[in-house]
PDB file of the backbone (N, CA, C, O) and the ligand in Angstrom, with CONECT records:
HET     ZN  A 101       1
ATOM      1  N   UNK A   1      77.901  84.134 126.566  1.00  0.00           N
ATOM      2  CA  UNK A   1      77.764  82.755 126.109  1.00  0.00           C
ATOM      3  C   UNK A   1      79.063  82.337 125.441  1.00  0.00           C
ATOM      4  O   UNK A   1      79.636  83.012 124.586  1.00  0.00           O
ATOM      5  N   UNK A   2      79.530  81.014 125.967  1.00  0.00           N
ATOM      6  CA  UNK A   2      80.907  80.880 125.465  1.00  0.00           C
ATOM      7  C   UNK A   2      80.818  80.542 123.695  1.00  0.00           C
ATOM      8  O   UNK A   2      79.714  80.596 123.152  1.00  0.00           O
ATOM      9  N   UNK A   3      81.711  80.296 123.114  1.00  0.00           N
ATOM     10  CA  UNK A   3      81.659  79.950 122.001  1.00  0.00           C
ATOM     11  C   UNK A   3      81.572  78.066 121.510  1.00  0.00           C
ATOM     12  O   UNK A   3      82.326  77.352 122.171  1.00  0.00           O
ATOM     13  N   UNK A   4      80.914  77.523 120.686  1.00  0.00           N
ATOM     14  CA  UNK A   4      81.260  76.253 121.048  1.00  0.00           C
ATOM     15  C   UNK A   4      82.886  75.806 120.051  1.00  0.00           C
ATOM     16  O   UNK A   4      83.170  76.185 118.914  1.00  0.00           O
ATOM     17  N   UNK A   5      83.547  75.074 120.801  1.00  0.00           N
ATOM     18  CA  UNK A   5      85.239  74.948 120.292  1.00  0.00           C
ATOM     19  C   UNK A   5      85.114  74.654 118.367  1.00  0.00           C
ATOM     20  O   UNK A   5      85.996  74.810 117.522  1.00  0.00           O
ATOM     21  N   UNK A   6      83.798  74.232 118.207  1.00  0.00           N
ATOM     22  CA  UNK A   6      84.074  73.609 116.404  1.00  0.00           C
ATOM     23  C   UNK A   6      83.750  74.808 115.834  1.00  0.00           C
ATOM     24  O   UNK A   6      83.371  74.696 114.668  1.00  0.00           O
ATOM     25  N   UNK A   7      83.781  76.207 116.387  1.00  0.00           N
ATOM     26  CA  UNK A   7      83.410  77.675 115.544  1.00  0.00           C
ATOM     27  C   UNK A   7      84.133  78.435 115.929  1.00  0.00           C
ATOM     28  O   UNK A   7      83.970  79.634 115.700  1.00  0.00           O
ATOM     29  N   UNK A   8      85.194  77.945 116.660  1.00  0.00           N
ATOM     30  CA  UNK A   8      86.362  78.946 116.838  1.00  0.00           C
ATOM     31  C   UNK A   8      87.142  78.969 115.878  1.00  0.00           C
ATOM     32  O   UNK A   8      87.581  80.119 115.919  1.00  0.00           O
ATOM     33  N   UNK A   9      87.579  78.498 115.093  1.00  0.00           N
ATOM     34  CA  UNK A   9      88.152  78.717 113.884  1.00  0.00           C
ATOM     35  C   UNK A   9      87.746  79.398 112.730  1.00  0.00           C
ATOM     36  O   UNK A   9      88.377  79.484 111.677  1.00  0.00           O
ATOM     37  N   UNK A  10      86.122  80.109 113.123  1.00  0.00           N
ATOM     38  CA  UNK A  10      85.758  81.117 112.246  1.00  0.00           C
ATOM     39  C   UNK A  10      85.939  82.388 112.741  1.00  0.00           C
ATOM     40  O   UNK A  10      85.647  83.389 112.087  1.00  0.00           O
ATOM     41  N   UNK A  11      86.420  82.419 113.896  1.00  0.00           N
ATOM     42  CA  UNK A  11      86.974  83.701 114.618  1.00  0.00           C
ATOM     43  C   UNK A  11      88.151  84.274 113.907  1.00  0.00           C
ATOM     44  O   UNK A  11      88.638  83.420 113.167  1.00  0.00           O
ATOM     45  N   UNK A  12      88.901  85.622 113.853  1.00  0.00           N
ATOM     46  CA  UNK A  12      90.199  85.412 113.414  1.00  0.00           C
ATOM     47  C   UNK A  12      91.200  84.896 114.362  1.00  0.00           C
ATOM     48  O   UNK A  12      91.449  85.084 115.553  1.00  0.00           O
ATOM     49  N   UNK A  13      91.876  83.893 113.033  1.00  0.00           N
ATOM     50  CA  UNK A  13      92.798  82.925 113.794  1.00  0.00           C
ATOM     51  C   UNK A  13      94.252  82.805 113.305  1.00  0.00           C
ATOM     52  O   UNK A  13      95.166  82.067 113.673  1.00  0.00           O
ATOM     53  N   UNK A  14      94.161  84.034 112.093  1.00  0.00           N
ATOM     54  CA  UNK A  14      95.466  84.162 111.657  1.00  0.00           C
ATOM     55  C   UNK A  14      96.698  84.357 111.813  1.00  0.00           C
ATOM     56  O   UNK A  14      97.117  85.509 111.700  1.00  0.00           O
ATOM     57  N   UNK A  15      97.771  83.080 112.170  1.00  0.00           N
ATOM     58  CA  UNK A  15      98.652  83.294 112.708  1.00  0.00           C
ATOM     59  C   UNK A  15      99.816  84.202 111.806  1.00  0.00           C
ATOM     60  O   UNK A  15     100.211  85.283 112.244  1.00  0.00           O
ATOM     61  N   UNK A  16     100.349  83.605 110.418  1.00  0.00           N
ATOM     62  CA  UNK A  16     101.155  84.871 109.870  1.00  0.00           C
ATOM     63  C   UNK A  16     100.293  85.112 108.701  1.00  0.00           C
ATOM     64  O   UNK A  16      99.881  84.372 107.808  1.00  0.00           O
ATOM     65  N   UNK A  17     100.124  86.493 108.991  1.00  0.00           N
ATOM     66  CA  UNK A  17      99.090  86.991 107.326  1.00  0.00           C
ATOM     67  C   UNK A  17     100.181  87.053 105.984  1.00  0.00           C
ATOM     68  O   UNK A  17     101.410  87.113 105.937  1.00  0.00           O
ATOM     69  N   UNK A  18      99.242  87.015 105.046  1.00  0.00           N
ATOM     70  CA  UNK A  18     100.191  86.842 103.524  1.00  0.00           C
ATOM     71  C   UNK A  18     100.098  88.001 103.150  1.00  0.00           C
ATOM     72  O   UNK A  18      99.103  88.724 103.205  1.00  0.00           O
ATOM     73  N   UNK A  19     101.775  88.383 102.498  1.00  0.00           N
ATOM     74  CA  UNK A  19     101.897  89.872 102.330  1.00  0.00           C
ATOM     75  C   UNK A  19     102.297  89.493 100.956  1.00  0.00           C
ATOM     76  O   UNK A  19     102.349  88.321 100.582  1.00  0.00           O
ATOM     77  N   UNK A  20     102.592  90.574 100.172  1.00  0.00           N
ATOM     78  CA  UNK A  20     102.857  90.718  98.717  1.00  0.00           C
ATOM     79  C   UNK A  20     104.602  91.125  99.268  1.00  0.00           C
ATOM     80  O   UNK A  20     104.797  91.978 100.134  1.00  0.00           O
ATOM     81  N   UNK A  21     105.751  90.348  98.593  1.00  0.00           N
ATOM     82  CA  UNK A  21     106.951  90.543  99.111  1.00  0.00           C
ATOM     83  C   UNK A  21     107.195  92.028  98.494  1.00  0.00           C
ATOM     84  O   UNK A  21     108.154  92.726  98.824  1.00  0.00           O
ATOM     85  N   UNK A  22     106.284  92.388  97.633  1.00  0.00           N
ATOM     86  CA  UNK A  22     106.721  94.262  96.919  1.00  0.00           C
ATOM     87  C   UNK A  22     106.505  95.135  97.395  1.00  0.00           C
ATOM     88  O   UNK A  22     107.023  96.249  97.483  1.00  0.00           O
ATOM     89  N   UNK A  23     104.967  94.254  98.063  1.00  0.00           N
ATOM     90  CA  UNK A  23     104.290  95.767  99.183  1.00  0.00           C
ATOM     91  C   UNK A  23     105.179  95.423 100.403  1.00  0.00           C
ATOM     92  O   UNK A  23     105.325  96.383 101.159  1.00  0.00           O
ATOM     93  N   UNK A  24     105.796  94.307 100.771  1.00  0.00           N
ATOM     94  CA  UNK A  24     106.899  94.551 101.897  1.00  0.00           C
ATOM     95  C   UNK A  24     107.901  95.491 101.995  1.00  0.00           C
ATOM     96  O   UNK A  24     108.343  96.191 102.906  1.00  0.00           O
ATOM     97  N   UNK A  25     108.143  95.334 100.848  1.00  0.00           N
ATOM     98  CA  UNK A  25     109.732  96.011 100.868  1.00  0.00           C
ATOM     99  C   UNK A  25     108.926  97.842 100.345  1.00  0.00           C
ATOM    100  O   UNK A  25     109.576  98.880 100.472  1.00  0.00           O
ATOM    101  N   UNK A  26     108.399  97.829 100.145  1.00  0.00           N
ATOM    102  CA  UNK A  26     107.963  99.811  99.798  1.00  0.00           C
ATOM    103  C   UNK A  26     107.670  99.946 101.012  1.00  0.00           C
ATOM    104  O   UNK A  26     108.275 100.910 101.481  1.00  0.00           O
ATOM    105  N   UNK A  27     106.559  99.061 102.278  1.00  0.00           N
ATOM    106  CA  UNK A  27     106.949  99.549 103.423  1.00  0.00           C
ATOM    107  C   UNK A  27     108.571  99.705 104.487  1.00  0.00           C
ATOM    108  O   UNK A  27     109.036 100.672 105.091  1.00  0.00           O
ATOM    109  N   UNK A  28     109.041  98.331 104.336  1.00  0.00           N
ATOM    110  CA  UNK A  28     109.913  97.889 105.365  1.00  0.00           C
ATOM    111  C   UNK A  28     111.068  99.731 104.522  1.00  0.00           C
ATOM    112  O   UNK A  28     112.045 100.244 105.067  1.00  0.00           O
ATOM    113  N   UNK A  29     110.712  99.980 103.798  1.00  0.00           N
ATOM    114  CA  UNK A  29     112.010 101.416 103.054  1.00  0.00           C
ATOM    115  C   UNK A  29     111.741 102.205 103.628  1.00  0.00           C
ATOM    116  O   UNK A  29     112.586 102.883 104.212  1.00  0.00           O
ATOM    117  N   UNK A  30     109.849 102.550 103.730  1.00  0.00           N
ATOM    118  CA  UNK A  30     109.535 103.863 104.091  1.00  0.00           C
ATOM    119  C   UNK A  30     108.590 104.449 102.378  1.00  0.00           C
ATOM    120  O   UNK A  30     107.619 105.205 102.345  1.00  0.00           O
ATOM    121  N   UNK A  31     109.260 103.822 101.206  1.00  0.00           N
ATOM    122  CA  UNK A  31     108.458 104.160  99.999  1.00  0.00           C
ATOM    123  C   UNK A  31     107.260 104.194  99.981  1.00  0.00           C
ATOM    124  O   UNK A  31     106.597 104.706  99.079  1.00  0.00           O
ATOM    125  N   UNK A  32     106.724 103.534 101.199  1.00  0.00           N
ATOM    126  CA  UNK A  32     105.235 103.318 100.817  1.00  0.00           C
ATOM    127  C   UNK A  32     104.521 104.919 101.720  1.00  0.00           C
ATOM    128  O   UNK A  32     103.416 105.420 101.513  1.00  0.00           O
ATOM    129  N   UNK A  33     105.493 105.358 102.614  1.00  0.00           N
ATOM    130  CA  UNK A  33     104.903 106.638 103.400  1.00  0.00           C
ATOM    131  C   UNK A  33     105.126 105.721 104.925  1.00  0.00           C
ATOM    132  O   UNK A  33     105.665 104.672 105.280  1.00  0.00           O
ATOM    133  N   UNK A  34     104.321 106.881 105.552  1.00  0.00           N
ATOM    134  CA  UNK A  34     103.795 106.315 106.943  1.00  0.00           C
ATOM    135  C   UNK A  34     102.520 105.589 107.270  1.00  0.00           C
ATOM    136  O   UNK A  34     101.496 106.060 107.765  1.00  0.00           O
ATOM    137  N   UNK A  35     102.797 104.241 106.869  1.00  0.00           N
ATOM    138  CA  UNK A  35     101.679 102.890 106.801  1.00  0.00           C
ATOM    139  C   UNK A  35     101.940 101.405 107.292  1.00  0.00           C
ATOM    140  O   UNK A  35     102.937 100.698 107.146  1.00  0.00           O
ATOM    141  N   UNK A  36     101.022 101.217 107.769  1.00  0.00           N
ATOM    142  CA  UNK A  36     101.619  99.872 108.061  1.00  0.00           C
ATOM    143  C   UNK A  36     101.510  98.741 107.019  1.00  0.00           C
ATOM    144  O   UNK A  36     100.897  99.044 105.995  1.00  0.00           O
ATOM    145  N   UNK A  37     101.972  97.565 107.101  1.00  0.00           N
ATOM    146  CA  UNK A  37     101.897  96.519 106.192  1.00  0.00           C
ATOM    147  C   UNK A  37      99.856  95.944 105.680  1.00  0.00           C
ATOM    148  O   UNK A  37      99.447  95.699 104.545  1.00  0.00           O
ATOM    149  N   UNK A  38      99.051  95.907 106.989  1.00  0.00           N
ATOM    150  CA  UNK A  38      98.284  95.777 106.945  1.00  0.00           C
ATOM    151  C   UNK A  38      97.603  96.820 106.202  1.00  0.00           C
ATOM    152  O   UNK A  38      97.096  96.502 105.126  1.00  0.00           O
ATOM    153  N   UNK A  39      97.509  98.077 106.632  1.00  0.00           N
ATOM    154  CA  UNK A  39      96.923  99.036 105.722  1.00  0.00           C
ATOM    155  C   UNK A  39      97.224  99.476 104.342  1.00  0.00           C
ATOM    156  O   UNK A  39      96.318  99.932 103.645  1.00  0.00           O
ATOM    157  N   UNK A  40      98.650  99.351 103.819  1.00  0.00           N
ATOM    158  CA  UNK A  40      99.463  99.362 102.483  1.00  0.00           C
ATOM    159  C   UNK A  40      98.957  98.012 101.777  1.00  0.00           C
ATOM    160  O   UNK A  40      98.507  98.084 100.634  1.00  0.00           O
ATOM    161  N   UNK A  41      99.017  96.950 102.354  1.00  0.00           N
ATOM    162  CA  UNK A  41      98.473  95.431 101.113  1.00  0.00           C
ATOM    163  C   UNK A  41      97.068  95.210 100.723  1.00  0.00           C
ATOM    164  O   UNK A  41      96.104  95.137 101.486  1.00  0.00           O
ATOM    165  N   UNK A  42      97.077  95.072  98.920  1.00  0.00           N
ATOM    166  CA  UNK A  42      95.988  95.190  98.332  1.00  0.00           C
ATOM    167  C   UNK A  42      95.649  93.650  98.100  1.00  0.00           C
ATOM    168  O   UNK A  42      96.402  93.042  97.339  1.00  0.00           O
ATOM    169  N   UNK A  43      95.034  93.251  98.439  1.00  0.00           N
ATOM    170  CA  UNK A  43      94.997  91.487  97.920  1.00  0.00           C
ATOM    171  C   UNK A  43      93.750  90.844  97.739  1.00  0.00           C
ATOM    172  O   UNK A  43      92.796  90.913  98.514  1.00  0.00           O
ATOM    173  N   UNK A  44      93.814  90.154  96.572  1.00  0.00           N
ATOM    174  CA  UNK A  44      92.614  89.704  96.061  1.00  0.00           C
ATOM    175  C   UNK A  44      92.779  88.058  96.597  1.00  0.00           C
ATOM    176  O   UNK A  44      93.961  87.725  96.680  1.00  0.00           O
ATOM    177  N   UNK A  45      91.734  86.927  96.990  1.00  0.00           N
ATOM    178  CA  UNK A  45      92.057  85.918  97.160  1.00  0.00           C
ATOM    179  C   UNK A  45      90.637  85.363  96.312  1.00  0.00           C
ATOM    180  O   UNK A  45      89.524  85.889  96.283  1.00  0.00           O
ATOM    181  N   UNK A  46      91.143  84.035  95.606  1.00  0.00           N
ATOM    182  CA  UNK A  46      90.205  83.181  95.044  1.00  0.00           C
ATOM    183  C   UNK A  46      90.242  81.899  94.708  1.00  0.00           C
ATOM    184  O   UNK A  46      91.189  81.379  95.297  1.00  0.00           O
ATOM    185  N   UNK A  47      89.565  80.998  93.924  1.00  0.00           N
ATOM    186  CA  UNK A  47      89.713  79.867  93.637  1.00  0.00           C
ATOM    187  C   UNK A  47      90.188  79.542  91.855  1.00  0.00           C
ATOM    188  O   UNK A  47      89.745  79.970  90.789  1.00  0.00           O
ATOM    189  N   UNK A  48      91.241  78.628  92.198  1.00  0.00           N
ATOM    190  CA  UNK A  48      91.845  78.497  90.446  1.00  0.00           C
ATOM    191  C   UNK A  48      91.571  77.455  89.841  1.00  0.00           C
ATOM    192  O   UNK A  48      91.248  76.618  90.684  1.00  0.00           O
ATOM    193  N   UNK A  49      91.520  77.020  88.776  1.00  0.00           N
ATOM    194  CA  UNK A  49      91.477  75.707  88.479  1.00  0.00           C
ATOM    195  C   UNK A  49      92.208  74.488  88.984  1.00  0.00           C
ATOM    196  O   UNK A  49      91.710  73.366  88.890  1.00  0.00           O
ATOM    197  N   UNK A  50      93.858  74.802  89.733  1.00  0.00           N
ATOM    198  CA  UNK A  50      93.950  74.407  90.755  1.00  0.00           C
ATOM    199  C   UNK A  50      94.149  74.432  91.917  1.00  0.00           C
ATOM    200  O   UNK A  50      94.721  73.533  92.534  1.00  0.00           O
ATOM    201  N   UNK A  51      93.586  75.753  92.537  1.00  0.00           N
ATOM    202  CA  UNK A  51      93.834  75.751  93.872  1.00  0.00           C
ATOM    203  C   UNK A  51      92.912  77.072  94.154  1.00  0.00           C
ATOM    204  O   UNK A  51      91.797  77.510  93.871  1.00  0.00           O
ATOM    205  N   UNK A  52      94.063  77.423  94.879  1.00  0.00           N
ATOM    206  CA  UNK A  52      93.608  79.110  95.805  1.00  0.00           C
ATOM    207  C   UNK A  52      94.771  79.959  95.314  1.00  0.00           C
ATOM    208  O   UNK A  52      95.884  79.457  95.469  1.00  0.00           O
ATOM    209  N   UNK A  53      94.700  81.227  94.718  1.00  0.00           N
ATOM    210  CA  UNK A  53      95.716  82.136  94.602  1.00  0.00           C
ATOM    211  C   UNK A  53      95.067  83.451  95.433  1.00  0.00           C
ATOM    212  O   UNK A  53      93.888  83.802  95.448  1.00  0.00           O
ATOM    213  N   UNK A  54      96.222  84.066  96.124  1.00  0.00           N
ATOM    214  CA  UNK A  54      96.368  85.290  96.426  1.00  0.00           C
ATOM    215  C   UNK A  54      96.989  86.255  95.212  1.00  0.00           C
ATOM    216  O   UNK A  54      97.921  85.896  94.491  1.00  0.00           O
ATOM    217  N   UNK A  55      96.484  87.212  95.138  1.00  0.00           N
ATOM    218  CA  UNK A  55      96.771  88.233  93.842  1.00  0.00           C
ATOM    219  C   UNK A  55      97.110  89.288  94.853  1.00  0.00           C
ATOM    220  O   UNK A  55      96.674  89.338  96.003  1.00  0.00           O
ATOM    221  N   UNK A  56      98.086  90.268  94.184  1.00  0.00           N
ATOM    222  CA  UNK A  56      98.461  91.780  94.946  1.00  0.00           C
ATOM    223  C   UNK A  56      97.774  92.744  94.141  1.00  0.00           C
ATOM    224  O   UNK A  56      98.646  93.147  93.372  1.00  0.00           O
ATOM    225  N   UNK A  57      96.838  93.268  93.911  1.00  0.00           N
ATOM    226  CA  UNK A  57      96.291  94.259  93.412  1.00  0.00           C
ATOM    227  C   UNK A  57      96.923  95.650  93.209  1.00  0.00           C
ATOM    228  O   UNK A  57      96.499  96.421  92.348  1.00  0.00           O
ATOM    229  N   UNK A  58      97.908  95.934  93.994  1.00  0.00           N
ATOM    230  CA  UNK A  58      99.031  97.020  94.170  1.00  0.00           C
ATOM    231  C   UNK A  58      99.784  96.819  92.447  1.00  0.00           C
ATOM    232  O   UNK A  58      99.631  97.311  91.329  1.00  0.00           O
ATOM    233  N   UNK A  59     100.724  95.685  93.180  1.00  0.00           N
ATOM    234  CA  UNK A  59     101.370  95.129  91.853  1.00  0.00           C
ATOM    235  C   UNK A  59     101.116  94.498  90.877  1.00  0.00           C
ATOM    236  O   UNK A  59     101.903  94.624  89.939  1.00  0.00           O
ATOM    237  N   UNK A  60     100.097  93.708  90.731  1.00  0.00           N
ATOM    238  CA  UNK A  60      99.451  93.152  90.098  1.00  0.00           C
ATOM    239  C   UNK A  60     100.547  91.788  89.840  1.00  0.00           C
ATOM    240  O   UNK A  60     101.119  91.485  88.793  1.00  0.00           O
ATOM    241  N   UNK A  61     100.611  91.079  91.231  1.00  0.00           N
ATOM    242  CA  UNK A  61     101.793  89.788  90.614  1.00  0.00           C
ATOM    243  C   UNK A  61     101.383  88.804  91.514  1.00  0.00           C
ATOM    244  O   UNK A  61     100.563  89.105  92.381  1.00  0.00           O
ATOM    245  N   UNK A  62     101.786  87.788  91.445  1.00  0.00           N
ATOM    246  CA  UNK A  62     101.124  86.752  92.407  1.00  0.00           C
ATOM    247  C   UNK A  62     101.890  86.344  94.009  1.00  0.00           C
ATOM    248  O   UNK A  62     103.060  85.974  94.098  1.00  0.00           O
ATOM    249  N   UNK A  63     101.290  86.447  94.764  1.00  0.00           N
ATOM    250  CA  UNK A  63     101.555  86.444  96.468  1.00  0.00           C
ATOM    251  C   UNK A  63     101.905  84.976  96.580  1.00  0.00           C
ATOM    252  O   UNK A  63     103.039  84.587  96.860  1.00  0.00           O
ATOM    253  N   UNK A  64     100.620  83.987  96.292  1.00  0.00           N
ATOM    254  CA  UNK A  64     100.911  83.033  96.710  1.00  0.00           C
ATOM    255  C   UNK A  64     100.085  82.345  95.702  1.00  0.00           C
ATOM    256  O   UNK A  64      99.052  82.897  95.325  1.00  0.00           O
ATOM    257  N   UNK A  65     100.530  80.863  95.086  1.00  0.00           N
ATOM    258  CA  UNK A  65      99.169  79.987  94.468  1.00  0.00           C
ATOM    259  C   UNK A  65      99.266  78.547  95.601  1.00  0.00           C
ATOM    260  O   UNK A  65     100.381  78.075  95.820  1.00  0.00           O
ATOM    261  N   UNK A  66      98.389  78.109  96.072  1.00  0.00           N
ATOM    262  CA  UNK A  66      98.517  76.864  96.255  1.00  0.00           C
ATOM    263  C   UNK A  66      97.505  76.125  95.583  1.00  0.00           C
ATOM    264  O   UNK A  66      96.348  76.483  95.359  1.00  0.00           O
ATOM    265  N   UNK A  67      98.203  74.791  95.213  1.00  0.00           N
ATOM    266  CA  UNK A  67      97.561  74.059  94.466  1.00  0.00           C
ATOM    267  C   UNK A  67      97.380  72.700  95.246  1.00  0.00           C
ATOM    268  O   UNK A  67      98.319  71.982  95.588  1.00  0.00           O
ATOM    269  N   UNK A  68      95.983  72.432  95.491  1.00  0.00           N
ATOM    270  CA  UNK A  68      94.969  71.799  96.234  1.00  0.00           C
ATOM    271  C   UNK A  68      95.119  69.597  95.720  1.00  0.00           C
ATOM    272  O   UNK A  68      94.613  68.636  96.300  1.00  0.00           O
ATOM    273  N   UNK A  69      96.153  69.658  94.271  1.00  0.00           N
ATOM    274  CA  UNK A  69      96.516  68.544  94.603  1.00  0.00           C
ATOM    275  C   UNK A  69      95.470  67.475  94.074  1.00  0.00           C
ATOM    276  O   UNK A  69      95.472  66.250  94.196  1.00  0.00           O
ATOM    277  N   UNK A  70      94.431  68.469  93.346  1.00  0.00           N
ATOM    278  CA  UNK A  70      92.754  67.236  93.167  1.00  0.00           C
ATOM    279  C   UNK A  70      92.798  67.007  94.073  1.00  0.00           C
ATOM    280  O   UNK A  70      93.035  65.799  94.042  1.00  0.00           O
ATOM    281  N   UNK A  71      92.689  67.548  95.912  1.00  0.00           N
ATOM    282  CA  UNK A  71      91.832  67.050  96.571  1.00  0.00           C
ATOM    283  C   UNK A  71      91.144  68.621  96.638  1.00  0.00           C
ATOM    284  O   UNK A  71      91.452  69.728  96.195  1.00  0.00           O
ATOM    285  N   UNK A  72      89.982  68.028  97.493  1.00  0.00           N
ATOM    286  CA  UNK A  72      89.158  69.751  97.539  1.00  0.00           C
ATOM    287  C   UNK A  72      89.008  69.342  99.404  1.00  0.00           C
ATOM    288  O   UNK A  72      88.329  68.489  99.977  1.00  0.00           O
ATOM    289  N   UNK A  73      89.848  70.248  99.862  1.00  0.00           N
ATOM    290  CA  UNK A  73      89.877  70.637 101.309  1.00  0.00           C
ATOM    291  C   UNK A  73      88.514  71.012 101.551  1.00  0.00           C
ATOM    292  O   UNK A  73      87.613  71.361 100.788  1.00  0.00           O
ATOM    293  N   UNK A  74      88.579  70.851 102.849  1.00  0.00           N
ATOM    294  CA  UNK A  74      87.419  71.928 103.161  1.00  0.00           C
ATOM    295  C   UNK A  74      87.042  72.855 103.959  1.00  0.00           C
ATOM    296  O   UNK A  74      87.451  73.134 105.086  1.00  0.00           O
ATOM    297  N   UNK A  75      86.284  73.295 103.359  1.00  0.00           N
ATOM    298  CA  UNK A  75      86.403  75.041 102.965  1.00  0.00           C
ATOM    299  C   UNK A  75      84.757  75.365 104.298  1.00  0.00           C
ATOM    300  O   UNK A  75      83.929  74.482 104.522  1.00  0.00           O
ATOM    301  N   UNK A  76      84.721  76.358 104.747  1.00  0.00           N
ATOM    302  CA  UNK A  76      84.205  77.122 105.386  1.00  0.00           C
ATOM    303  C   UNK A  76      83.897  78.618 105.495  1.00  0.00           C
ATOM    304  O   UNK A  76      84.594  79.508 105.984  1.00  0.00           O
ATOM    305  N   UNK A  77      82.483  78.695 104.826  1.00  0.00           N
ATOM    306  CA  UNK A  77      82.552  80.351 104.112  1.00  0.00           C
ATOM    307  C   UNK A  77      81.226  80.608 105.304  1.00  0.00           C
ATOM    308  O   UNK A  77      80.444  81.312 104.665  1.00  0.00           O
ATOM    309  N   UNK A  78      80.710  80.419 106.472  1.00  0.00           N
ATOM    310  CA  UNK A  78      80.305  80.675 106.878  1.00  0.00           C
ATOM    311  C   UNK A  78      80.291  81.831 107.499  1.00  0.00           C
ATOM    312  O   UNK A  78      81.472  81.789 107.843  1.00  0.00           O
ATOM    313  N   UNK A  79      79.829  83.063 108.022  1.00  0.00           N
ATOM    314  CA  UNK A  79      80.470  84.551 108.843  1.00  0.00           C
ATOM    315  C   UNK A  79      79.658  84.879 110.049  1.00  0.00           C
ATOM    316  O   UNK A  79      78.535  85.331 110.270  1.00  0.00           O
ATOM    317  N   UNK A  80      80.750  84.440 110.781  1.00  0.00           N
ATOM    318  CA  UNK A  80      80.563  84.396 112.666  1.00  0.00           C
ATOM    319  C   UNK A  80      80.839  85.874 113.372  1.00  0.00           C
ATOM    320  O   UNK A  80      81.937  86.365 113.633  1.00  0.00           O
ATOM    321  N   UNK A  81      79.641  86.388 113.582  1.00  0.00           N
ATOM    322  CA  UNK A  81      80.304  87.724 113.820  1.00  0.00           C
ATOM    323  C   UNK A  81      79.931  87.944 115.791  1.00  0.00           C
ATOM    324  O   UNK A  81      78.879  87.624 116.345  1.00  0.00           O
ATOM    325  N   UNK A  82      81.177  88.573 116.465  1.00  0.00           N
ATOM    326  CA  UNK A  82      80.326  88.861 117.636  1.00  0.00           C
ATOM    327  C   UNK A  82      79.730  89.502 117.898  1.00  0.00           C
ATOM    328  O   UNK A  82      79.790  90.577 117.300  1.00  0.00           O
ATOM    329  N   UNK A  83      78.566  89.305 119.138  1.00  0.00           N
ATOM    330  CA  UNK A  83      77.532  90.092 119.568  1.00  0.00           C
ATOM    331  C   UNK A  83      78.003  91.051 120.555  1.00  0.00           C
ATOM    332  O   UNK A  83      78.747  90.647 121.448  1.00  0.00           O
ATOM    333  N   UNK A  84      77.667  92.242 120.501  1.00  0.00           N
ATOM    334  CA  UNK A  84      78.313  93.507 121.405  1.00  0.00           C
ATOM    335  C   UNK A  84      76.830  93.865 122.230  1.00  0.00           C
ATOM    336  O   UNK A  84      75.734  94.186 121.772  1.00  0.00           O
ATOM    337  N   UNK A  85      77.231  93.692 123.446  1.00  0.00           N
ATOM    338  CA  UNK A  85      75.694  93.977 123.791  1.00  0.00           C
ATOM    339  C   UNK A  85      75.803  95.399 125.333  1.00  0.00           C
ATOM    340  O   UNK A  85      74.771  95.842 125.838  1.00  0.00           O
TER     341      UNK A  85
HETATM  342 ZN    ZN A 101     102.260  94.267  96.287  1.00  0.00          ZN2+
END
């Protein structure tokens, strides 16, 4: 069954994932061992008083904040999972 096009965007659709630039560089050295970026980054994501911050849990420093501007986007916490049959 195909998917309908307004729930494809609950699929993953992530074009560049957000890295912690600290846990970059301990991989891109080799400091971090033999790991990839995906498996080495610890990251917490949530909602702030104004926005969305990404947290690095590794380092404990901030990845990214965006601030939403007083508008409130919208948001989609729904979880689309596929069927394996
Ligand atoms: Zn980090």
């Amino acid at each position: 069954m195909a998917l309908p096009a307004e729930l494809s965007h609950l699929l993953r659709v992530i074009r560049e994932p957000l890295v912690c630039a600290r846990c970059a560089d301990d991989v891109a050295s080799g400091a971090a061992g033999d790991v990839s970026m995906r498996d080495y980054g610890r990251l917490e994501a949530g909602f702030t008083e104004a926005g969305l911050q990404v947290w690095c849990l590794r380092h404990d420093v901030n990845v990214v904040h965006v601030d939403f501007g007083g508008a409130t986007p919208e948001a989609d916490f729904r979880c689309l999972e596929r069927r394996v049959n």
